[in-house]
VEXZANU-994894 format. One line per 2 residues: number of its first residue (from 1); for each residue x negated, z negated, y of N, C-alpha, C. Coordinates in pm, 1 decimal. Example, Ala and Ser with C-alpha at 12.3 -4.5 7.8 and 13.67 -1.06 7.14 Angstrom:
1 = -1319.0/-780.0/-569.0/-1230.0/-780.0/-450.0/-1320.0/-780.0/-330.0 ~ -1285.0/-708.0/-225.0/-1367.0/-714.0/-106.0/-1290.0/-787.0/3.0
! end
This chain:
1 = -12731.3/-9001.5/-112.2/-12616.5/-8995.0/-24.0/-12596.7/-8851.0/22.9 ~ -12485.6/-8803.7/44.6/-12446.8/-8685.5/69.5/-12380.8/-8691.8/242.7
3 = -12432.9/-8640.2/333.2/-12384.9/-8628.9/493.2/-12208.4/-8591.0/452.6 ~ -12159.1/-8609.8/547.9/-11988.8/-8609.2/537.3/-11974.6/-8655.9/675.4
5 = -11897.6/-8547.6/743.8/-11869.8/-8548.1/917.6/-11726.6/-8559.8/907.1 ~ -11668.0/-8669.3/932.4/-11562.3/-8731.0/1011.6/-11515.6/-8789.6/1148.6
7 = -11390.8/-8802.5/1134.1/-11364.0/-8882.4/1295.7/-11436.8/-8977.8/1312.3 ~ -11389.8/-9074.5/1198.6/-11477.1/-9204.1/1246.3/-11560.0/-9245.5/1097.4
9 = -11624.0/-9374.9/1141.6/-11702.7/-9411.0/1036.2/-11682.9/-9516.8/982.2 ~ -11725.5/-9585.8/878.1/-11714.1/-9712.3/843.8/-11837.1/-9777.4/763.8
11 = -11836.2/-9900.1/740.7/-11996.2/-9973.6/680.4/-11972.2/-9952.9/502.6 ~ -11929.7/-9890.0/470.2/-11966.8/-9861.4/311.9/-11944.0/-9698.5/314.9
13 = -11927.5/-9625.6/417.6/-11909.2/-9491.7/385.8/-12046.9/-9405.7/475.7 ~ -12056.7/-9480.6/593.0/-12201.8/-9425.2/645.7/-12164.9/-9262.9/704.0
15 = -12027.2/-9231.5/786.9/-11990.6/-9089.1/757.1/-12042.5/-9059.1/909.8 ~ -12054.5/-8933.2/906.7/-12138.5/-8879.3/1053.9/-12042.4/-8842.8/1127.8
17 = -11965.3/-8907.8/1252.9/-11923.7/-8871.4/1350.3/-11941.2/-8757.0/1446.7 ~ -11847.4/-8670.5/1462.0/-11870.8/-8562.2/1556.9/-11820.0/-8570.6/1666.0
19 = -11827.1/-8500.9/1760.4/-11780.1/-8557.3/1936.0/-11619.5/-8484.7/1904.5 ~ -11557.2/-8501.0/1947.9/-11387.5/-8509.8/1980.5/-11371.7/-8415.8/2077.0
21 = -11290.6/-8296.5/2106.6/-11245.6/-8261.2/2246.0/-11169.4/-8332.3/2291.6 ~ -11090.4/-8421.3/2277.1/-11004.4/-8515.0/2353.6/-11070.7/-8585.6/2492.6
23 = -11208.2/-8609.7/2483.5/-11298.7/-8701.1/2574.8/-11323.0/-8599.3/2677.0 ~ -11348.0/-8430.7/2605.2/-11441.3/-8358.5/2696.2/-11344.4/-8287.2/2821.0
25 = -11449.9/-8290.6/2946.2/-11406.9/-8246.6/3065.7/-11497.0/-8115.9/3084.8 ~ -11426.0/-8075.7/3164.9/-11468.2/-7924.5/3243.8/-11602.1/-7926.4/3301.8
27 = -11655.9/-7839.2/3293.3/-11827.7/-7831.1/3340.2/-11837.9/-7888.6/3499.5 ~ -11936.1/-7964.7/3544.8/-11920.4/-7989.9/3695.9/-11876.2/-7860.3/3783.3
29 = -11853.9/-7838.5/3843.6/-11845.5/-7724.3/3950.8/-11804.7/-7773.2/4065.9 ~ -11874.7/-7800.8/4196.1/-11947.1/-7685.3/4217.7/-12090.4/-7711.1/4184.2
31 = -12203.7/-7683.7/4064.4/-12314.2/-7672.2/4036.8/-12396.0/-7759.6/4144.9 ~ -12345.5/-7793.4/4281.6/-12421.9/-7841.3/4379.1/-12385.8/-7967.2/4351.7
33 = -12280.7/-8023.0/4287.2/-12261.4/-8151.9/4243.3/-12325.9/-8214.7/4135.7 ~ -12475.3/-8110.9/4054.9/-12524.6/-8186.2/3982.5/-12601.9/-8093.4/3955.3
35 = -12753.1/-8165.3/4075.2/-12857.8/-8110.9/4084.0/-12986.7/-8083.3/3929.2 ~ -13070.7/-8040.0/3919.1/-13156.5/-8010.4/3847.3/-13197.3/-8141.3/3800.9
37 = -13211.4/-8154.2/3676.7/-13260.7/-8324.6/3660.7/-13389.7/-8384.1/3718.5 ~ -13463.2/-8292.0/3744.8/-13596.1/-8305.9/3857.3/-13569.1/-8371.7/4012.8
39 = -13437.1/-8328.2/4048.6/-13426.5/-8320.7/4177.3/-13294.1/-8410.6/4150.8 ~ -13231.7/-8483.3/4074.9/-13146.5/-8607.4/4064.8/-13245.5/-8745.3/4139.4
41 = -13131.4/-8803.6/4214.6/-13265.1/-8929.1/4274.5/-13218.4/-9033.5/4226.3 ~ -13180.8/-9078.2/4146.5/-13149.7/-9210.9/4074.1/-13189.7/-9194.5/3922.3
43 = -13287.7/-9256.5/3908.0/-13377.2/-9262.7/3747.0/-13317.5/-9386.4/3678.0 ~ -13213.6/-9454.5/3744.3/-13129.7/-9593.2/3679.0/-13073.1/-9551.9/3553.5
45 = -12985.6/-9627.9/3457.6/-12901.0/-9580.0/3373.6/-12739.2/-9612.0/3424.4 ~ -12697.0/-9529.6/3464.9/-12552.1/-9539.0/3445.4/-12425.1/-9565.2/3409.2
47 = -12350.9/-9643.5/3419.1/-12227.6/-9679.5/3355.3/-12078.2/-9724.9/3419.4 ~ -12012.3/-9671.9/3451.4/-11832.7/-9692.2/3518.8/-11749.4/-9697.9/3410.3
49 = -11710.8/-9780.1/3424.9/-11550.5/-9790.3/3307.7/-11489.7/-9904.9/3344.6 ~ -11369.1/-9870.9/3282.3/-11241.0/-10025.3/3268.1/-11298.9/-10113.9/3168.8
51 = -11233.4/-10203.3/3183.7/-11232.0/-10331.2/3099.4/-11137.3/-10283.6/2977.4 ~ -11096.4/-10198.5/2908.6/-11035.8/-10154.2/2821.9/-11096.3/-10196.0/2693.2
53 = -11032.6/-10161.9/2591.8/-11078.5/-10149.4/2421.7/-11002.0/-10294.5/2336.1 ~ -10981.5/-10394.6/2442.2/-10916.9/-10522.8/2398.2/-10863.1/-10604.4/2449.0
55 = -10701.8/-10600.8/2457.0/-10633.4/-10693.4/2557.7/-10690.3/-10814.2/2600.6 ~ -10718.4/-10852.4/2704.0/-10804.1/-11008.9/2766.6/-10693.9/-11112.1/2790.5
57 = -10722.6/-11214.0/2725.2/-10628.4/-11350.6/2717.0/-10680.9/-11416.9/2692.7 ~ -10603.7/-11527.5/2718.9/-10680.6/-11690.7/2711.8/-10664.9/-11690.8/2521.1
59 = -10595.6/-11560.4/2459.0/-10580.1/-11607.6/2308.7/-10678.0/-11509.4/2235.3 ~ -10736.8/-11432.4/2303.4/-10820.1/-11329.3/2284.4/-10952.9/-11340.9/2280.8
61 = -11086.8/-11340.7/2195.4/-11193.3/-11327.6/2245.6/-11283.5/-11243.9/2277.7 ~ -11201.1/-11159.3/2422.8/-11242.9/-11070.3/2463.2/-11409.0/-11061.6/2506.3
63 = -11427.0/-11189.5/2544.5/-11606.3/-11155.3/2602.5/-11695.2/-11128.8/2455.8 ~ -11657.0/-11088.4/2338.8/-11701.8/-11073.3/2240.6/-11696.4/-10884.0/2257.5
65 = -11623.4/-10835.5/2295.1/-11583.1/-10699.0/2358.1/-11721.3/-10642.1/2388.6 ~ -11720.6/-10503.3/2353.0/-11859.6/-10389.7/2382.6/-11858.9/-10356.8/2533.4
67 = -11748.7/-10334.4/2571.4/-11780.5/-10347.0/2733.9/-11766.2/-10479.5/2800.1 ~ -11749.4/-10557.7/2745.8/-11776.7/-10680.5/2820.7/-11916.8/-10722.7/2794.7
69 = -11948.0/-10714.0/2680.5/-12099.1/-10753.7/2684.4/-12180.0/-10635.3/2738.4 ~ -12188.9/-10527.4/2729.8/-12268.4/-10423.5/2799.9/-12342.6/-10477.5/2955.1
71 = -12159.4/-10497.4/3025.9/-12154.5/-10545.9/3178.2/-12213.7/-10678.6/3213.1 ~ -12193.3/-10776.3/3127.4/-12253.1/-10885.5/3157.3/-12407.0/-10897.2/3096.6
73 = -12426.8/-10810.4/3004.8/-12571.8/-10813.8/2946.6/-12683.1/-10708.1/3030.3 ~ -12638.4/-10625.2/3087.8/-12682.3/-10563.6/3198.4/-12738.2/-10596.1/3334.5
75 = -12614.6/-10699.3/3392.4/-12619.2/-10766.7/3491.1/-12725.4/-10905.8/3489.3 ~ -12798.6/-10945.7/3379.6/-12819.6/-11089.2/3371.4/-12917.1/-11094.0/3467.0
77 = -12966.9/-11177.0/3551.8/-13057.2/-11195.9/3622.1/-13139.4/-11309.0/3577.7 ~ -13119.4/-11388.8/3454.6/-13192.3/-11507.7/3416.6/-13228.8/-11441.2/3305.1
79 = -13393.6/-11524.7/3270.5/-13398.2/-11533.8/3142.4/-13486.7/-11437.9/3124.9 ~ -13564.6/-11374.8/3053.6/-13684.0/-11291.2/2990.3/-13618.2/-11189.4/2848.2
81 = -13711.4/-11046.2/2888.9/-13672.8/-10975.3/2763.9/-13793.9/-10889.4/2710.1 ~ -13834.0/-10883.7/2560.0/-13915.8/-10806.7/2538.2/-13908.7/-10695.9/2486.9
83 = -13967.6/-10605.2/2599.3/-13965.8/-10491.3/2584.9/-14111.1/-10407.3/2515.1 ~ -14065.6/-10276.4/2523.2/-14196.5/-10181.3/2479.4/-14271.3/-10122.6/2596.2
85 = -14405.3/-10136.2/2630.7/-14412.6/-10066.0/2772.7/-14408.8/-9918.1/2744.3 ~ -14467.6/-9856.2/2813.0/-14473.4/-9692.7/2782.4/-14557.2/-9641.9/2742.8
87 = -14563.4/-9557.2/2667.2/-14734.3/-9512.0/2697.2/-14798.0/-9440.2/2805.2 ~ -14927.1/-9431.2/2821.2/-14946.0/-9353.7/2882.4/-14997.6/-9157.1/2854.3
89 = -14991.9/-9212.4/2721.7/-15052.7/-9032.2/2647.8/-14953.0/-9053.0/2530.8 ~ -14956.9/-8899.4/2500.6/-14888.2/-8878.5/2362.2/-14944.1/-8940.5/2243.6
91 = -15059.0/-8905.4/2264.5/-15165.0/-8984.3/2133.4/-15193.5/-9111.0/2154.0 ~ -15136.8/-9188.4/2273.6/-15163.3/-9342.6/2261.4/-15116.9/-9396.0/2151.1
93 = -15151.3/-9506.2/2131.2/-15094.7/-9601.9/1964.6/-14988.5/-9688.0/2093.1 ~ -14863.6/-9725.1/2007.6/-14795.3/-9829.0/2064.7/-14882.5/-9974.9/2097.0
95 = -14861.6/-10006.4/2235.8/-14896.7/-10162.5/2211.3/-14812.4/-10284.3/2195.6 ~ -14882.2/-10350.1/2202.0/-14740.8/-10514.7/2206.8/-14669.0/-10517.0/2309.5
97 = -14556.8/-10604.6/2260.6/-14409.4/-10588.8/2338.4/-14498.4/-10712.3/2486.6 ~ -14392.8/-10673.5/2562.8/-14445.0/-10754.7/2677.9/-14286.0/-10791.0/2767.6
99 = -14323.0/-10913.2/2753.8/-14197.9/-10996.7/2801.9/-14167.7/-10989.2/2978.6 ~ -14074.2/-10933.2/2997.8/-14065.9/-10917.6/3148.0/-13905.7/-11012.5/3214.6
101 = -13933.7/-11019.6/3283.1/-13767.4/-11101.6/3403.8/-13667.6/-10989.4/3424.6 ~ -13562.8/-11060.3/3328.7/-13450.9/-10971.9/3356.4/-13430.6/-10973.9/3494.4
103 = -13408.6/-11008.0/3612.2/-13418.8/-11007.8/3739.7/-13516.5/-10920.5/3767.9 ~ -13594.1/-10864.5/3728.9/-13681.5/-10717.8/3738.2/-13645.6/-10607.4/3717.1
105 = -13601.0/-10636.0/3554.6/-13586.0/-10500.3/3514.4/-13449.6/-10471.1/3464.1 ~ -13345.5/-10544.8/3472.7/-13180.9/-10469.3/3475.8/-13203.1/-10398.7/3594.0
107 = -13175.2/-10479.7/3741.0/-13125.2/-10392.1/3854.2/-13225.8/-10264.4/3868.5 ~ -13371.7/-10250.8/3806.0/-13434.3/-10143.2/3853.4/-13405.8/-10051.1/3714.7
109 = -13370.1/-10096.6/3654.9/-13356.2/-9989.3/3506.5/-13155.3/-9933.2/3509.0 ~ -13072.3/-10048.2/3562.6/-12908.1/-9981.4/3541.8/-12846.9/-10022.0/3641.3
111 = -12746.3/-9932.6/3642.0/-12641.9/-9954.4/3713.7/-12463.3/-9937.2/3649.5 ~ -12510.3/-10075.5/3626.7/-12347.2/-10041.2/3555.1/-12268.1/-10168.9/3565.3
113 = -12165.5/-10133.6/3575.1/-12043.4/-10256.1/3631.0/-11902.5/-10151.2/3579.1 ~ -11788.7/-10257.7/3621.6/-11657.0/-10228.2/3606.6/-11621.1/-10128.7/3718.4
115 = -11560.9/-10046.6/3687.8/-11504.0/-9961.7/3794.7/-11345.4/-10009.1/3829.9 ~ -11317.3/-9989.2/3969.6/-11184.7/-10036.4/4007.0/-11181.5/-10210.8/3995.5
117 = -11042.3/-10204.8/3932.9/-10978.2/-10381.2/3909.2/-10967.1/-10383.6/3784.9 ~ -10967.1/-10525.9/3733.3/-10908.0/-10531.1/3597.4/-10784.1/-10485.8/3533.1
119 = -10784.8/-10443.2/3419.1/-10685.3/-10365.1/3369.7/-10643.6/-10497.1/3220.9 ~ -10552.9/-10437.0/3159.3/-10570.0/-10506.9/3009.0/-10552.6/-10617.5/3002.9
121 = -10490.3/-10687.7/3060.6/-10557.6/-10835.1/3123.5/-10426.3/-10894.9/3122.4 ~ -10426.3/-11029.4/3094.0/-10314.6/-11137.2/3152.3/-10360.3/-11182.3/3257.6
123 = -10228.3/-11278.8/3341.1/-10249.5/-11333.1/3456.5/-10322.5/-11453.6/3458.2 ~ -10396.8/-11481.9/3521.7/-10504.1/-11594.2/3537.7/-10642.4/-11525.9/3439.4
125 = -10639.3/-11446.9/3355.8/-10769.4/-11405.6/3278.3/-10827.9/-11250.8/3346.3 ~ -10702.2/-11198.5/3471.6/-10762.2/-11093.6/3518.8/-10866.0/-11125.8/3648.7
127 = -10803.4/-11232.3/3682.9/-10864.3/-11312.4/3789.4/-11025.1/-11390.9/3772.0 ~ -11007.7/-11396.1/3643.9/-11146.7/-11453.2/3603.3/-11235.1/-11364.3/3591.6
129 = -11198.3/-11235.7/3535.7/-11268.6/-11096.8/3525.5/-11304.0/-11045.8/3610.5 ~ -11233.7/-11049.7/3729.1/-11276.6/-11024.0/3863.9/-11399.3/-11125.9/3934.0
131 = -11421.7/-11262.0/3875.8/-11506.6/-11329.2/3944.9/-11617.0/-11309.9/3810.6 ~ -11650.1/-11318.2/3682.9/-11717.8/-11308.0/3619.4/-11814.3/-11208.7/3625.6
133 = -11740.8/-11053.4/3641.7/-11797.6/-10932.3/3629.3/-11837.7/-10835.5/3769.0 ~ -11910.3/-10745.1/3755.8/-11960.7/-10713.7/3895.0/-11857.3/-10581.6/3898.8
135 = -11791.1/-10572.2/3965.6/-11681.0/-10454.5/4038.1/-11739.1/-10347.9/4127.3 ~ -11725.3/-10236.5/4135.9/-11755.1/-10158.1/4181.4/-11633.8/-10045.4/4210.8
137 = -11692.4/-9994.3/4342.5/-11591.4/-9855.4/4319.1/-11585.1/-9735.8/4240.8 ~ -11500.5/-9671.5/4215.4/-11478.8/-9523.4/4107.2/-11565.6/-9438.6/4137.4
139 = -11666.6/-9386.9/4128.5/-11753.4/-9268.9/4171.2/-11676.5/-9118.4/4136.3 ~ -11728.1/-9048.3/4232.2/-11685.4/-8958.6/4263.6/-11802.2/-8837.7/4146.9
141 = -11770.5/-8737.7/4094.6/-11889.7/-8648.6/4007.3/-11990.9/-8601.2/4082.9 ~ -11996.6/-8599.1/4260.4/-12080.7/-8565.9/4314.1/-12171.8/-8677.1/4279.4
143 = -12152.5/-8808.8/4305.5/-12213.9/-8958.1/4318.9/-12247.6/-8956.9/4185.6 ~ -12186.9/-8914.2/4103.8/-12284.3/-8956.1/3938.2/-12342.6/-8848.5/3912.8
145 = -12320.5/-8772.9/4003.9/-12406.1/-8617.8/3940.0/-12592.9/-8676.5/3985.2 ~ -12569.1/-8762.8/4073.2/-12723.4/-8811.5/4130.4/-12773.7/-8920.3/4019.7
147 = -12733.8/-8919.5/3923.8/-12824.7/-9043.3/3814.1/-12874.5/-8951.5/3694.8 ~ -13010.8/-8991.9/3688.5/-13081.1/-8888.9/3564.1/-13002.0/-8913.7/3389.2
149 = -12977.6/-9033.8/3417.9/-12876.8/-9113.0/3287.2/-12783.7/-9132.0/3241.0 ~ -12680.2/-9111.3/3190.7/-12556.8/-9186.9/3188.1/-12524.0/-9226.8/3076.9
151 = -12465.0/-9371.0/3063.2/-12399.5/-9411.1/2957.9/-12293.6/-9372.6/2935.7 ~ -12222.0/-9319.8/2756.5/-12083.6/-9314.4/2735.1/-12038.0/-9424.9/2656.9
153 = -11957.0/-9527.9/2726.3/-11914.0/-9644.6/2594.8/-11734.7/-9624.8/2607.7 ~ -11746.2/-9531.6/2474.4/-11597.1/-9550.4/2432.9/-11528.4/-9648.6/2403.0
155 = -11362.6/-9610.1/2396.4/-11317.2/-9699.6/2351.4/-11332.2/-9735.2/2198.1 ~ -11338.7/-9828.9/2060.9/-11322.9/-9842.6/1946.2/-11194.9/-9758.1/1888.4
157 = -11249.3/-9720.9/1783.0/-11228.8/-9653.6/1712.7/-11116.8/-9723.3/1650.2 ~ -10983.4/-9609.8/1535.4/-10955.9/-9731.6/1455.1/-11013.6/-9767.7/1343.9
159 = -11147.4/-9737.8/1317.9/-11231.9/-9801.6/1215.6/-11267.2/-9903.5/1277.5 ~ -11250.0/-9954.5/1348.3/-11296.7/-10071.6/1433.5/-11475.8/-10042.0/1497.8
161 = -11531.6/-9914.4/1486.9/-11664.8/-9858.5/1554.5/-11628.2/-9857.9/1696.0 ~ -11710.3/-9894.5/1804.1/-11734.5/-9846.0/1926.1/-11812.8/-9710.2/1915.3
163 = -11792.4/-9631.2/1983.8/-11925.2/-9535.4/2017.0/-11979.7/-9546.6/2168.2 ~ -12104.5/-9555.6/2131.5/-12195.5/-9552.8/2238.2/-12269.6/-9416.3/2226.9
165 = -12279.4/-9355.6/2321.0/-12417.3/-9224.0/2354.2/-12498.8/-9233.4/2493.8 ~ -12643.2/-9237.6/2494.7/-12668.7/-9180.9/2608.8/-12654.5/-9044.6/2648.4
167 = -12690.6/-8990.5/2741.7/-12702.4/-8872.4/2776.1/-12816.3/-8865.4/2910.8 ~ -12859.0/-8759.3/2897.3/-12975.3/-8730.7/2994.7/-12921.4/-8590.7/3076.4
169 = -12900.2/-8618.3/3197.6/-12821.4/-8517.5/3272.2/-12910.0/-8411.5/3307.7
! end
């Protein structure tokens, strides 16, 4: 296979996506809005966005949607997940996965919900979105400048790709 950097990608072409200036914003300023990653006090993972990427209707199966499942798969408080623990040395060997309570470890590992109100939405299915999903207010870049993490979940592509990136602030 030969690398080949395009907009987007697709499942028989395998092409390497590059970041877009369309997405990118201006450096924080004032610098005091986004402390040293040492001195950030939220070690959570991060995430604000709309309900965007797929009109929501009763004809739609939107909860099939990358930000709908993100938000609700984030949020779960039932149920068990197995994870990897950490190590404790570089030269440790991995050990076995160890099953922990999502009621543990979403709320202490993310923070991510819908920002604002529902958008995208028909009447009676925005209303449901509002009781389904956890809402939050718009943060401000000072307020996200304090999370060591942040998620980017774009909108889909028209290859039909989402992009997802973390980032480590």
């Amino acid at each position: 296979m030969v690398p080949e950097f395009s907009y987007c990608s697709t499942t028989i072409h395998h092409n390497i996506r590059f970041p877009l200036p369309y997405g990118w914003i201006d450096d924080i300023y004032p610098r005091t809005d986004d402390p040293e990653f040492e001195d950030k006090l939220d070690e959570r993972l991060l995430w604000r966005g709309s309900n965007t990427g797929m009109f929501h209707s009763s004809k739609s199966r939107w909860d099939h949607s990358h930000r709908d499942f993100l938000v609700a798969f984030s949020n779960l408080l039932e149920g068990t997940l197995k994870v990897l623990p950490p190590n404790r040395a570089t030269n440790e060997v991995l050990g076995e996965l160890k099953e922990l309570r999502m009621s543990r470890l979403n709320p202490a590992m993310m923070d991510i919900a819908f920002a604002g109100k529902p958008i995208a939405c028909s009447p009676g299915t925005c209303e449901l979105l509002e009781e389904i999903y956890p809402w939050r207010g718009r943060q401000s870049i000072q307020e996200a400048g304090n999370y060591k993490y942040v998620l980017d979940v774009s909108l889909i592509s028209p290859s039909g790709q989402s992009h997802v990136s973390l980032s480590r602030l």
